[in-house]
PASEKE-322639 format. One record per residue (C-alpha): residue number from 1; residue in one letter; x, y, z. Coordinates in steps of 0.2 Angstrom, whole numbers. Example, Ala and Ser with C-alpha at 12.3 -4.5 7.8 and 13.67 -1.06 7.14 Angstrom:
2
     i   aa       X       Y       Z
     1    A      62     -22      39
     2    S      68      -5      36
***
This chain:
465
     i   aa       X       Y       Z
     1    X     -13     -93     -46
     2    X     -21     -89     -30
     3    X     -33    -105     -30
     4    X     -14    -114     -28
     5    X     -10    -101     -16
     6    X     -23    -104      -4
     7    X     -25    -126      -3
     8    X     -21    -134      10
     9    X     -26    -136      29
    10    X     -20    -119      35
    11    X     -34    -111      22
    12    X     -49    -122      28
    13    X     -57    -118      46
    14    X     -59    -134      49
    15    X     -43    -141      42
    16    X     -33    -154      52
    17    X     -17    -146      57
    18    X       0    -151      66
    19    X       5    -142      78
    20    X      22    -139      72
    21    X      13    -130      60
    22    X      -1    -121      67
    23    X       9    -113      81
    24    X      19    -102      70
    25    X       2     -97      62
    26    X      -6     -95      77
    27    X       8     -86      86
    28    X       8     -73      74
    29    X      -9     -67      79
    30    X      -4     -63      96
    31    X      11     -53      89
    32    X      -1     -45      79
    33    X     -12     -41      93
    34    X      -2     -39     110
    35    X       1     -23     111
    36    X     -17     -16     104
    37    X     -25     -29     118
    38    X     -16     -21     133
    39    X     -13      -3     126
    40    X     -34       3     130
    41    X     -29      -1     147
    42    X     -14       8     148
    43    X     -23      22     143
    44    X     -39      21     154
    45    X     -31      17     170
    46    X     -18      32     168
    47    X     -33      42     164
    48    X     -43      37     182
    49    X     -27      40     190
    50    X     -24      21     193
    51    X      -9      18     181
    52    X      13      18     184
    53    X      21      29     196
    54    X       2      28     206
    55    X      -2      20     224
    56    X     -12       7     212
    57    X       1       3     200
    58    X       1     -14     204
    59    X     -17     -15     201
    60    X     -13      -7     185
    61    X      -1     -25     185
    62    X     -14     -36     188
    63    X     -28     -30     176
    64    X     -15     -31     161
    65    X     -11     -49     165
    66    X     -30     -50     167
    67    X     -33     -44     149
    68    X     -20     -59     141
    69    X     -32     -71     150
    70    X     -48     -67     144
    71    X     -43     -63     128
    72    X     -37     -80     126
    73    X     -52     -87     133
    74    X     -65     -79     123
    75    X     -57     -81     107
    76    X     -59     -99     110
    77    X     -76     -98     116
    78    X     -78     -84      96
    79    X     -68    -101      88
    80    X     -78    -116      94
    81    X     -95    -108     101
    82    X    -103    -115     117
    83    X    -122    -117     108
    84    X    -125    -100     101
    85    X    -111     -89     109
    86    X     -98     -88      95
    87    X     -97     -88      78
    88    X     -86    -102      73
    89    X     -76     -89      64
    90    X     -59     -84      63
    91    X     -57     -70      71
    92    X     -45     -65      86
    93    X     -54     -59     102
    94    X     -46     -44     112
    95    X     -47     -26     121
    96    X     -56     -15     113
    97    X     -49       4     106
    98    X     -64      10     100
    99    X     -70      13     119
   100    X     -56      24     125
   101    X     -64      40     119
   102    X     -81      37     130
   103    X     -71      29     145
   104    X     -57      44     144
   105    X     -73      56     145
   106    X     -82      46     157
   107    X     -65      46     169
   108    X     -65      67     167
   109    X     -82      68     170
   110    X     -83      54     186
   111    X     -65      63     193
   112    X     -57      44     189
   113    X     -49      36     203
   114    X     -54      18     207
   115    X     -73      23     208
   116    X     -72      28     189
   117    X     -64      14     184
   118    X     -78       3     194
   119    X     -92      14     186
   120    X     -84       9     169
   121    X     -82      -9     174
   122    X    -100     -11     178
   123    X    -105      -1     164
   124    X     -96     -14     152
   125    X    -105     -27     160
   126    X    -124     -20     157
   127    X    -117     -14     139
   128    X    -112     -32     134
   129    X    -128     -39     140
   130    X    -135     -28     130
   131    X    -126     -32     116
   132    X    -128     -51     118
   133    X    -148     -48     116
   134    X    -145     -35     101
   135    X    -134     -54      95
   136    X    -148     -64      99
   137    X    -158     -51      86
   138    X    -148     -50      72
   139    X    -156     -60      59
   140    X    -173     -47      57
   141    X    -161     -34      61
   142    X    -147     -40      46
   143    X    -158     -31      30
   144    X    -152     -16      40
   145    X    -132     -22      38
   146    X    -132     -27      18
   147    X    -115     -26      11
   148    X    -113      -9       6
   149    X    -115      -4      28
   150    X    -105     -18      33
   151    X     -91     -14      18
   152    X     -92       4      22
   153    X     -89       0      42
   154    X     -76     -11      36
   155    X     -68       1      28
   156    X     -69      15      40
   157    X     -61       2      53
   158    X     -47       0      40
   159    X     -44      17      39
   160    X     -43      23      57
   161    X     -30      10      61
   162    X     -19      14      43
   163    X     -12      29      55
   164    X     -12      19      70
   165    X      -1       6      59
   166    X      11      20      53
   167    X      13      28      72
   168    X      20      10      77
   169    X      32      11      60
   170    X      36      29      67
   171    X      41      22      85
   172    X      28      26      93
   173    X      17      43      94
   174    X      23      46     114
   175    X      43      41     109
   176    X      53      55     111
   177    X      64      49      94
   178    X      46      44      86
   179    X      52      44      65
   180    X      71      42      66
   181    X      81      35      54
   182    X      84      20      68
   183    X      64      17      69
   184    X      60      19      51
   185    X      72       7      44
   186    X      69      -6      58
   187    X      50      -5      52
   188    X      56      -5      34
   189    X      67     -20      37
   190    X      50     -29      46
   191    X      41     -24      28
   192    X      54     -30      18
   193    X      57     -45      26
   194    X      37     -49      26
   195    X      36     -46       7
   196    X      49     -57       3
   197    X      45     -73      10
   198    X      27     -71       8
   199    X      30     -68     -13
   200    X      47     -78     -13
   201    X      43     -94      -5
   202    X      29    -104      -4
   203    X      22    -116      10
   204    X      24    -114      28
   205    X      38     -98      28
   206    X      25     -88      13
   207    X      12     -93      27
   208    X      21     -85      40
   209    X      28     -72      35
   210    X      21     -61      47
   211    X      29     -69      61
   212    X      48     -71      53
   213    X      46     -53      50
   214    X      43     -48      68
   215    X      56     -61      74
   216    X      69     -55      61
   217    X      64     -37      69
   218    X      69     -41      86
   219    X      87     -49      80
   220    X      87     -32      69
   221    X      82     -21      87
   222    X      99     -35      98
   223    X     110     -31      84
   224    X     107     -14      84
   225    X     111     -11     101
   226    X     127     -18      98
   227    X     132      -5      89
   228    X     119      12      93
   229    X     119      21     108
   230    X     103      15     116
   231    X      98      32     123
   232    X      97      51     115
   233    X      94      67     124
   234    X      80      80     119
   235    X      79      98     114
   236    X      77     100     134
   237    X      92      92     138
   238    X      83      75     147
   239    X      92      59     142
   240    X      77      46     136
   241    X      78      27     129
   242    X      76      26     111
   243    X      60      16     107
   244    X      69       2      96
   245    X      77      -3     113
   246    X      73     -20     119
   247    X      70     -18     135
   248    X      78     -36     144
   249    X      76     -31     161
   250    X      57     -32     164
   251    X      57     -49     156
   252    X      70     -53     170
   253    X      60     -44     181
   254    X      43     -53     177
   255    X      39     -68     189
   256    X      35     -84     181
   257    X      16     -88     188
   258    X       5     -77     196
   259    X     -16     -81     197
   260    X     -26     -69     190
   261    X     -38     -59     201
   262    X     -56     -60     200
   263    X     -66     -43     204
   264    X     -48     -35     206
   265    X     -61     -14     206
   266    X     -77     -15     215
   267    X     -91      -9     204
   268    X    -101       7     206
   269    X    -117      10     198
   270    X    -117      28     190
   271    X    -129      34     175
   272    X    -114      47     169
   273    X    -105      30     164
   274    X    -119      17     157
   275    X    -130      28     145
   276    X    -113      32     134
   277    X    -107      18     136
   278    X    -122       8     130
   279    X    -122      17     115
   280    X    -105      12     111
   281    X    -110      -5     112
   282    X    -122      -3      97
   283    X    -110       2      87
   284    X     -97     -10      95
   285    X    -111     -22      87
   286    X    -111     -15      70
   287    X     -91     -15      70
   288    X     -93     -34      75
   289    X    -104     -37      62
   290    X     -91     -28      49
   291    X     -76     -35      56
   292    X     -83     -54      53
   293    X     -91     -48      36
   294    X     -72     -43      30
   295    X     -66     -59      40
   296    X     -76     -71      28
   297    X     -72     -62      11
   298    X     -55     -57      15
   299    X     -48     -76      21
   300    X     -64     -86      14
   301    X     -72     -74      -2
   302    X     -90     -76       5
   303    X    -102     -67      15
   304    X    -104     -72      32
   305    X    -123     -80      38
   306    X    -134     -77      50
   307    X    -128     -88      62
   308    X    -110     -83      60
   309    X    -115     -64      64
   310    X    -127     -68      78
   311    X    -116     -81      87
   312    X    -102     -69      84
   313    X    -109     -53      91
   314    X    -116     -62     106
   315    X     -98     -68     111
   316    X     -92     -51     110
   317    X    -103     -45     121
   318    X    -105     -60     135
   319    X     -86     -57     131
   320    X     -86     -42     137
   321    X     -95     -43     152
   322    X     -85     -56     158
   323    X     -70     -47     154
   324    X     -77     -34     166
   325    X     -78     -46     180
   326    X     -60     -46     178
   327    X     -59     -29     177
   328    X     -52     -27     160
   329    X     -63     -15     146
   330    X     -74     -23     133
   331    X     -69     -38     121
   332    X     -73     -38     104
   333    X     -68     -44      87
   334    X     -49     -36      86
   335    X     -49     -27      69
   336    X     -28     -30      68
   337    X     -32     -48      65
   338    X     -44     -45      52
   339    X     -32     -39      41
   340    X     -19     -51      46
   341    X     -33     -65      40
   342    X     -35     -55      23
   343    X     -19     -53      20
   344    X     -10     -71      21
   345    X     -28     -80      20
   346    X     -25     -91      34
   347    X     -42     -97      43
   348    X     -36    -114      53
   349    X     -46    -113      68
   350    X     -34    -123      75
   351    X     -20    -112      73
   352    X     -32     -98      79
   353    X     -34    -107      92
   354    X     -15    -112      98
   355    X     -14     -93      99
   356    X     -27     -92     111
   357    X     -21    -104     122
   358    X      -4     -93     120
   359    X     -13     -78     126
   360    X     -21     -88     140
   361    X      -3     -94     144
   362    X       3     -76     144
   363    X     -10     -73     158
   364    X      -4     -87     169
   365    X      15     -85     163
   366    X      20     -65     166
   367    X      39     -69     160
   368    X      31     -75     144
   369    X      21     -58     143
   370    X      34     -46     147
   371    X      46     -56     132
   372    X      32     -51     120
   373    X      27     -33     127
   374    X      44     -29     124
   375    X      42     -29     106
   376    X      47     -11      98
   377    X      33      -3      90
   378    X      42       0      74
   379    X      43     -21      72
   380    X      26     -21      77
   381    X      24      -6      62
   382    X      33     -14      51
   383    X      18     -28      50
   384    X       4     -17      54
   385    X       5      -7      40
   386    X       1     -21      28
   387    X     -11     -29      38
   388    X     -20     -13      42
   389    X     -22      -9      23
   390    X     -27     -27      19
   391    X     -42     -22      32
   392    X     -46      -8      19
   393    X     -45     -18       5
   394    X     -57     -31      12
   395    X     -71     -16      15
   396    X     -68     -11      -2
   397    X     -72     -29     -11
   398    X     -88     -30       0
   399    X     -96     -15      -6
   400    X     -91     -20     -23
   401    X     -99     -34     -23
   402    X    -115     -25     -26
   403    X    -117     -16     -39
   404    X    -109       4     -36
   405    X    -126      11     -41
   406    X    -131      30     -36
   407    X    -139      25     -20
   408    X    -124      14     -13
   409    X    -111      27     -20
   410    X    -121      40     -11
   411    X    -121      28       7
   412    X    -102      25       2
   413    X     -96      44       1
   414    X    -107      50      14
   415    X    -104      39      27
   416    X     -86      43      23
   417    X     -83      60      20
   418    X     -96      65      33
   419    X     -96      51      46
   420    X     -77      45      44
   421    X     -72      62      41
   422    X     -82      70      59
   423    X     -73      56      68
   424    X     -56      59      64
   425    X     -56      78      67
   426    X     -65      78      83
   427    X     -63      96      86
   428    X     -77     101      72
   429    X     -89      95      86
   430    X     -82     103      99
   431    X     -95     117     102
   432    X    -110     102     103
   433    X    -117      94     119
   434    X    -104      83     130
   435    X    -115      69     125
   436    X    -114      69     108
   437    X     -92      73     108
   438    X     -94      56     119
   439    X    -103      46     105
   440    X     -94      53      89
   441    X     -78      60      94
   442    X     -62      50      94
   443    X     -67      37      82
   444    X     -72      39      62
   445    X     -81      21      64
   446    X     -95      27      75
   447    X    -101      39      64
   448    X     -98      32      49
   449    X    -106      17      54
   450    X    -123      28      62
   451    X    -123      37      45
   452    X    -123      21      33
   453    X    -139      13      42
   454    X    -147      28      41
   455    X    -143      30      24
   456    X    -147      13      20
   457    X    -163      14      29
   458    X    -169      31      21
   459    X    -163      32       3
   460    X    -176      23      -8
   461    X    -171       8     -17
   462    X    -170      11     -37
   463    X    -184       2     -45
   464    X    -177     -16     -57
   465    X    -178     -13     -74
***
């Protein structure tokens, strides 16, 4: 059954597909990822003090606009490789998460403002270099990422974004109506609708399911606002807008071109910044690694080769630094997308790739963007909580596919309980040395990821029989 499931050009990378059809497909990826792709920026430049309500709120403009661009651009350059930068694999390019807790301690300890954010900047830029040489050395490097290391990293990516997902199903962590009745059922309706066309029909609708999930989701939030009131007032007594609101006026607001700016934040050199930071790109490099391990067995059931990995992890960082140019944080392999790949097995690069041009589009075309950004989180929740899972799955059938023998079961729980487990509940590191909170706080995936090559590397193989 899944064999017929899975025919056809949408399920071959290099599958000739029309553009009615690839489209849809692709669109559904930069549904899947919008919000994730701008939300790291959101955070940082209110951390430096650079973000809404600020003198430099229209910088704050301007870099998000920035970050559609350049994630368009080097997901195409990740789909179709320019000699050995990228992978030829499918995977979705975009703002990375797993930075924000390094950058938000950076920011505190640099005092933000727009010198911070230029420190990070340039940071970024000698971290991606770094990480295209560490792309360039993959292959000797690869016996220390077999598939018990990239399954468990897989995994522990699944994980941290399975509470991410249900936040979005919730409304939103920060909305002041985050897990009413309106926000759980809009999410549920998303589910719903994505389960039943992806199990009821077959072809093009089962193929997008994602995508006439979110859209039945928006018509969902319009109709509700027929009927709903569209604000609530808190325990305080302060009348807020319920997070299931669409939000028309800052798509009528948005112009229809603008040019992005190039070098928008001068850099600053500052060793507070790089050091962490160049850390954070070894491990970005290891996530990569995963993300395109669980990439190939979740939407093509194989491992991925050397020079899949190393084209791979050398366009996330050359990404990166040229996203830095642009002032927008470090670009790697978006994990959302991962799971959206496993879950509907569609690996047309072509459709990838009208997704990409989308996204470049949205960077050129801020009416477009502000029409998408406008999504409410619990549509976006609805999906993400499937996708994010399917993430989990794909890290557990790649450390399955050796076999679950003391040694790997010890590298599996470890990393997990130990590495995840450190990661998730920061505050168990509090009392060590900045450095250290910087590296491993915020993030189950740096640890565990640090944890399984150690393991790996340490534990003695057993002996065959």
């Amino acid at each position: 059954m899944e064999k017929a499931e899975t025919k056809g050009a949408a399920f071959d990378f290099y599958g000739k597909l029309p553009l009615t059809k690839a489209v849809p497909l692709g669109l559904q990826h930069v549904l899947a990822m919008f919000v994730g792709n701008l939300t790291p920026i959101l955070i940082i430049t209110g951390a430096c003090g650079i973000g809404a309500g600020s003198e430099f709120a229209e910088l704050q403009v301007d870099l998000l606009q920035n970050a559609m661009l350049v994630a368009g651009i080097v997901t195409l350059v990740q789909l179709y490789a320019i000699g050995p930068v990228g992978g030829k694999v499918p995977i979705i390019m975009g703002t990375s998460s797993g930075f924000i807790g390094v950058f938000n301690s950076v920011a505190k300890v640099m005092g933000g403002g727009i010198a911070g954010y230029g420190a990070i900047m340039l940071a970024s830029i000698l971290g991606g270099l770094f990480e295209t040489v560490l792309g360039f050395l993959l292959k000797p490097l690869r016996r220390f990422f077999p598939a018990v290391v990239t399954g468990t990293v897989v995994l522990s990516i699944g994980l941290s974004l399975v509470s991410v997902g249900v936040g979005s199903f919730g409304g939103g962590n920060a909305a002041a109506d985050f897990g009413s009745l309106e926000n759980l059922a809009l999410g549920a309706l998303v589910t719903v609708v994505i389960i039943a066309f992806k199990h009821g029909t077959k072809g093009m609708t089962s193929a997008s399911s994602i995508l006439i999930g979110i859209i039945a989701g928006y018509i969902a939030s319009a109709v509700m606002g027929l009927f709903l009131s569209p604000t609530g007032i808190t325990a305080d007594g302060v009348e807020y807008t319920k997070a299931w609101v669409l939000n028309w006026d800052k798509v009528a607001e948005a112009s229809w071109f603008s040019i992005p700016k190039l070098m928008p934040v001068p850099l600053v050199f500052d060793l507070r910044a790089i050091v962490p930071v160049l850390i954070m790109f070894i491990v970005t490099a290891v996530e990569t690694v995963g993300d395109i391990s669980g990439v190939m067995e979740g939407g093509m059931g194989r491992e991925a080769t050397d020079s899949e990995l190393s084209g791979g992890v050398i366009c996330d960082g050359l990404g990166s630094s040229f996203a830095a140019l642009f002032g927008v944080l470090p670009n790697t392999s978006f994990s959302q997308n991962v799971g959206l790949v496993a879950m509907t097995k569609i690996v047309n690069r072509h459709a990838l790739a009208t997704g990409a041009v989308f996204l470049v589009f949205c960077g050129l075309l801020p009416k477009l963007a502000a029409l998408i950004s406008i999504m409410p989180q619990s549509v976006l929740g609805g999906a993400a909580v499937m996708m994010f899972s399917s993430i989990v799955i794909s890290g557990i059938q790649l450390i399955t596919k050796e076999p679950l023998t003391a040694r790997n079961i010890t590298i599996v729980s470890t990393a997990l309980g130990l590495g995840y487990g450190i990661g998730a509940n920061g505050a168990v590191i509090a009392g060590l040395p900045e450095a250290v909170q910087l590296i491993f706080g915020g993030s189950g995936i740096v640890p565990a990821a640090i944890l399984a090559i150690v393991l790996n590397i340490v534990i003695p193989r057993e002996k065959k029989a």
